[in-house]
Backbone as CSV, one residue per row, in Angstrom:
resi,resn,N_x,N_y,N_z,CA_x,CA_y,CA_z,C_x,C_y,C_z
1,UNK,-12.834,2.971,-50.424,-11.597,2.561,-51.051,-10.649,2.007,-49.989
2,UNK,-10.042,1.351,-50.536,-9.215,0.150,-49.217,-7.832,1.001,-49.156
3,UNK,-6.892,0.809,-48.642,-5.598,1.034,-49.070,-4.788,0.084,-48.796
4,UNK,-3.875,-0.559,-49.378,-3.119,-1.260,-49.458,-1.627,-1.094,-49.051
5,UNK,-1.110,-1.482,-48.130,0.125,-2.263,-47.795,0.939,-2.404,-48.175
6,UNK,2.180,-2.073,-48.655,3.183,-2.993,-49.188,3.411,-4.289,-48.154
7,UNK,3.413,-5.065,-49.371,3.692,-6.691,-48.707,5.183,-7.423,-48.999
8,UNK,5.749,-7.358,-47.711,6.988,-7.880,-47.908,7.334,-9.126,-47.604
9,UNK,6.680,-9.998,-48.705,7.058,-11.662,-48.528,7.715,-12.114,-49.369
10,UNK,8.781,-12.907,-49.561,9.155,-13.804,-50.405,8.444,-14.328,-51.373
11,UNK,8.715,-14.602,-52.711,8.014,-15.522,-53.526,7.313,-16.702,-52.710
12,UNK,8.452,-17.594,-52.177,7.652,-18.876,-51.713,7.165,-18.533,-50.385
13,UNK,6.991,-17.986,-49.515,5.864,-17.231,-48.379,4.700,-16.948,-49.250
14,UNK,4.697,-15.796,-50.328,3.586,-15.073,-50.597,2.433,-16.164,-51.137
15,UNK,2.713,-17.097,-51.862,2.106,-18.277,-52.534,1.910,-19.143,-51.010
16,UNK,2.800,-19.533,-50.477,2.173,-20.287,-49.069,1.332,-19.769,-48.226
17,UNK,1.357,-18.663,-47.893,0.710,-18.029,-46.481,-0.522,-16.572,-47.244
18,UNK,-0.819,-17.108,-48.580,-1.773,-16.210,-49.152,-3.181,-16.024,-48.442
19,UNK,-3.629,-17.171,-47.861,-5.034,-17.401,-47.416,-5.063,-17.184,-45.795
20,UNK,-3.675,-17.103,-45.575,-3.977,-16.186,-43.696,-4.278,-15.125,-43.544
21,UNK,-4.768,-14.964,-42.743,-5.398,-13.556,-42.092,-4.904,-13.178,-40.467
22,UNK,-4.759,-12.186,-40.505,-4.497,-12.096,-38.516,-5.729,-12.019,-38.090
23,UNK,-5.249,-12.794,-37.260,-6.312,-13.622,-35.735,-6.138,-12.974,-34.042
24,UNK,-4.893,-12.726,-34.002,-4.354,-12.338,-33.079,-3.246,-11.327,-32.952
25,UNK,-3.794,-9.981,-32.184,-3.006,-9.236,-32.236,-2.022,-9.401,-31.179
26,UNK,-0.451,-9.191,-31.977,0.698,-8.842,-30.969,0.871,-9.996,-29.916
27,UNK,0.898,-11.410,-30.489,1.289,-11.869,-28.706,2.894,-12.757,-29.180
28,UNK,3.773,-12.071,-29.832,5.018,-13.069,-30.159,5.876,-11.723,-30.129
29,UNK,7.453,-11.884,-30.143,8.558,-11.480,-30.030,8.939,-11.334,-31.125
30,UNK,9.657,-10.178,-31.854,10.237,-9.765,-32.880,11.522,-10.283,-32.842
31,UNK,12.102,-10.782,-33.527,13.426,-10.984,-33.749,14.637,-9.848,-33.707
32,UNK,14.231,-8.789,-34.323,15.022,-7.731,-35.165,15.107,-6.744,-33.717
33,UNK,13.393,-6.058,-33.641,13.612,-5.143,-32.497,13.070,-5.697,-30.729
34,UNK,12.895,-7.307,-30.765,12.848,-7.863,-29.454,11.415,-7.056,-28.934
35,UNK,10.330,-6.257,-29.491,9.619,-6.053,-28.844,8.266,-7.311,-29.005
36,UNK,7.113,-7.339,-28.241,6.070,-7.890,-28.470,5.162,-7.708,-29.555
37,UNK,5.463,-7.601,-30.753,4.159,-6.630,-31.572,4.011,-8.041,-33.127
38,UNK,4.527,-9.016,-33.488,3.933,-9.919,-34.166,2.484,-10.536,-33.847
39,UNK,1.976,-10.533,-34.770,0.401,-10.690,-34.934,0.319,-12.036,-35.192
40,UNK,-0.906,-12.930,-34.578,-1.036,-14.477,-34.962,-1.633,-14.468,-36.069
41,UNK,-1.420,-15.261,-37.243,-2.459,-15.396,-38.493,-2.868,-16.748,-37.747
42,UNK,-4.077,-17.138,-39.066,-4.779,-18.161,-39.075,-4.174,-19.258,-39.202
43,UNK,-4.324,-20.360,-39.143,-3.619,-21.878,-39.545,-4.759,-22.480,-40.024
44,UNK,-4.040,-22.654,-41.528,-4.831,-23.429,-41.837,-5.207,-25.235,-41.828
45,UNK,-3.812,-25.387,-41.170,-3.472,-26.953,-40.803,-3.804,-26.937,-39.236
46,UNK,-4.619,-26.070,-38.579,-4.974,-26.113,-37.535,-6.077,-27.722,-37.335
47,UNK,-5.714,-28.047,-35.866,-6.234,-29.673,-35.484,-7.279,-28.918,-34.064
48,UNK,-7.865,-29.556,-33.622,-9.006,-28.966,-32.610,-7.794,-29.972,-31.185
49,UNK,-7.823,-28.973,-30.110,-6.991,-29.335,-29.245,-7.842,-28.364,-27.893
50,UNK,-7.414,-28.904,-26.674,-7.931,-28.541,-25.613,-7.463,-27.364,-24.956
51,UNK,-6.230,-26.918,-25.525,-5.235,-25.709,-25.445,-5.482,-24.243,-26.112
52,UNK,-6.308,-24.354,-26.830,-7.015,-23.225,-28.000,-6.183,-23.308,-28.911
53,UNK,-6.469,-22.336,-29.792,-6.169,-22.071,-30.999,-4.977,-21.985,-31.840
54,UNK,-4.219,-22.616,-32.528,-2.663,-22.550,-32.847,-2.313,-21.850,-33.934
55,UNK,-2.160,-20.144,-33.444,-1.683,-19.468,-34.367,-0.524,-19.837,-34.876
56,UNK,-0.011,-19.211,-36.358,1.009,-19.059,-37.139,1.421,-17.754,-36.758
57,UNK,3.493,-17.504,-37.048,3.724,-16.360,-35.761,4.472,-16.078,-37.265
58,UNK,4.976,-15.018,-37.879,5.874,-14.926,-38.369,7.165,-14.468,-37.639
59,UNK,8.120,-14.394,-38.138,9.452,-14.270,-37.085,9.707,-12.873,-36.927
60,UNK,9.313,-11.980,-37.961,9.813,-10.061,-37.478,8.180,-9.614,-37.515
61,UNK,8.317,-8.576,-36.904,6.934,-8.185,-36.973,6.179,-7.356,-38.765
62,UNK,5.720,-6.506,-38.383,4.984,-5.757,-40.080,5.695,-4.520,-39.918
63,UNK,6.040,-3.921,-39.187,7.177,-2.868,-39.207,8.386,-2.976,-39.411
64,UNK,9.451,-4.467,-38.891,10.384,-4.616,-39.333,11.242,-4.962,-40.211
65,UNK,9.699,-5.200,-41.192,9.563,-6.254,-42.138,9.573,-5.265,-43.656
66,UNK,8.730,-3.838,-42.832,8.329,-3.003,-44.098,10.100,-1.824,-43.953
67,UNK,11.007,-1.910,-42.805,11.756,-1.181,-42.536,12.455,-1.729,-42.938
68,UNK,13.348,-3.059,-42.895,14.376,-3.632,-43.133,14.129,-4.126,-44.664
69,UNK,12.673,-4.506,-45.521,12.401,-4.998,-46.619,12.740,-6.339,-46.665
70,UNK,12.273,-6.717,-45.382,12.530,-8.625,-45.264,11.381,-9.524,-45.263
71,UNK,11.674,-10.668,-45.863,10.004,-11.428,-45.644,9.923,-12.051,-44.270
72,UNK,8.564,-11.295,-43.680,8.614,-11.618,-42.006,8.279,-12.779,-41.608
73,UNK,8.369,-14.016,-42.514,8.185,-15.185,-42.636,8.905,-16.044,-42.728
74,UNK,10.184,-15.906,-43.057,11.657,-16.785,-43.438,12.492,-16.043,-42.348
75,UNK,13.493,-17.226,-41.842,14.402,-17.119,-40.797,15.232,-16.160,-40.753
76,UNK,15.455,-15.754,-39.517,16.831,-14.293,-39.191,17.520,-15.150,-38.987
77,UNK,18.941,-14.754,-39.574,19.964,-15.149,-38.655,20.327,-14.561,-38.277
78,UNK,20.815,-14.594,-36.690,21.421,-14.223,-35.474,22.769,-13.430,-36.644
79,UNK,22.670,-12.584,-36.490,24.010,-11.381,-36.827,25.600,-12.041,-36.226
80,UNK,25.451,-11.497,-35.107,26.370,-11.236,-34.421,27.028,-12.659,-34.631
81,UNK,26.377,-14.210,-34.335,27.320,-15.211,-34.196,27.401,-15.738,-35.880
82,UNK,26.434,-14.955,-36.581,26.675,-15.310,-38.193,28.571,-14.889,-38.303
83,UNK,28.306,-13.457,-37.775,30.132,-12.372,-38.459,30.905,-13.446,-37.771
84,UNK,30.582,-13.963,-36.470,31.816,-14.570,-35.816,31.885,-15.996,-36.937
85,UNK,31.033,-16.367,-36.944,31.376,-17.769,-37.435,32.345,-17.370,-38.909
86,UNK,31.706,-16.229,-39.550,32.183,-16.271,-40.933,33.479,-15.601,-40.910
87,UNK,33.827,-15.558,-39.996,35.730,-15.088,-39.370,36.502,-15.901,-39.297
88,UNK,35.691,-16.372,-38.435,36.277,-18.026,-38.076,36.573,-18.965,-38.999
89,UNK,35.533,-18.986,-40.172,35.895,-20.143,-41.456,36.952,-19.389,-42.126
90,UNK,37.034,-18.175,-42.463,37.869,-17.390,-43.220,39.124,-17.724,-42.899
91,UNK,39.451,-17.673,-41.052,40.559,-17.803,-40.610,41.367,-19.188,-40.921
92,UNK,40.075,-20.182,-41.188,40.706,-21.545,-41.008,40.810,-21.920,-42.247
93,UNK,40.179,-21.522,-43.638,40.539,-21.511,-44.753,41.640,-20.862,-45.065
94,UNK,42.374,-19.632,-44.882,43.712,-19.008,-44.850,44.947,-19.979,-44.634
95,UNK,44.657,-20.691,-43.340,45.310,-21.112,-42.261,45.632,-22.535,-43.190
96,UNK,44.401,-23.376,-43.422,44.683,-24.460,-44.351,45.910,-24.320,-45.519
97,UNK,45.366,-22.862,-46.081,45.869,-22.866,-47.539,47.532,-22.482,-47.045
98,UNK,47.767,-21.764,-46.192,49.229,-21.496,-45.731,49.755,-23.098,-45.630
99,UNK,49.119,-23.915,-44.817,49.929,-24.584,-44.620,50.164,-26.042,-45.638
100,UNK,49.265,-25.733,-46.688,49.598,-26.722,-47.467,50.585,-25.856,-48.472
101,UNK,50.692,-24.840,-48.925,51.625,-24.172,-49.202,53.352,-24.267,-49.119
102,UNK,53.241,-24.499,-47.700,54.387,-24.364,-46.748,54.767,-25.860,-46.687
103,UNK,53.833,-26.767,-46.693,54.416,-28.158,-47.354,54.777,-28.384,-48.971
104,UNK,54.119,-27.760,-50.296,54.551,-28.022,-51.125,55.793,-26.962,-51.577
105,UNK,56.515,-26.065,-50.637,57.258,-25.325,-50.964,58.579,-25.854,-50.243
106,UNK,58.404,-26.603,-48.935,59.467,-27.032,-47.885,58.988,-28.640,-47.827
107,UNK,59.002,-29.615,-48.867,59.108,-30.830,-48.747,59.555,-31.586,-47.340
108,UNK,58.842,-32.389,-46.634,60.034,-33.248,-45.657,60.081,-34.662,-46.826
109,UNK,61.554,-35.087,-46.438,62.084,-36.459,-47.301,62.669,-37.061,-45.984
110,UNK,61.875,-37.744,-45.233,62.455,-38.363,-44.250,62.259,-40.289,-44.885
């Protein structure tokens, strides 16, 4: 009897990347916990090249993937400069709305 996995892919991952298999253990960088432990799958759009073999990497590994409940196949975004940026628009949307405010409340008639 096999046991099975929970598989944490996205709809459009799980339908794309159905027919890979890992090829290669552990040689890519996790996003989430920065260690070495993502596994190469197969490619199936693989071309014959003098370099070997061109695995497919997903971006978090199968632990961070089954911990966080993310598809380890679709992009992280960077946290930290996501909060800053989304401060930053907040601030400048505020900032806009004050000051068109502050013109339709204090007219200049020059």
């Amino acid at each position: 009897m096999m046991m099975m996995l929970p598989d944490n892919r996205c709809k459009i991952h799980r339908e794309k990347y159905k027919d890979n298999n890992i090829m290669s253990p552990c040689r890519h960088i996790c996003k989430l916990c920065k260690k070495k432990r993502v596994n190469g799958y197969s490619n199936p759009d693989h071309i014959s090249n003098p370099f070997g073999y061109l695995f497919l990497f997903p971006v978090i590994c199968d632990g961070c993937s089954t911990d966080k409940c993310l598809c380890k196949w679709c992009d992280i975004v960077d946290c930290d400069w996501y909060w800053y940026w989304d401060v930053i628009t907040r601030y400048a949307i505020i900032i806009t709305v004050l000051v068109l405010l502050f013109a339709c409340v204090f007219p200049t008639n020059r």
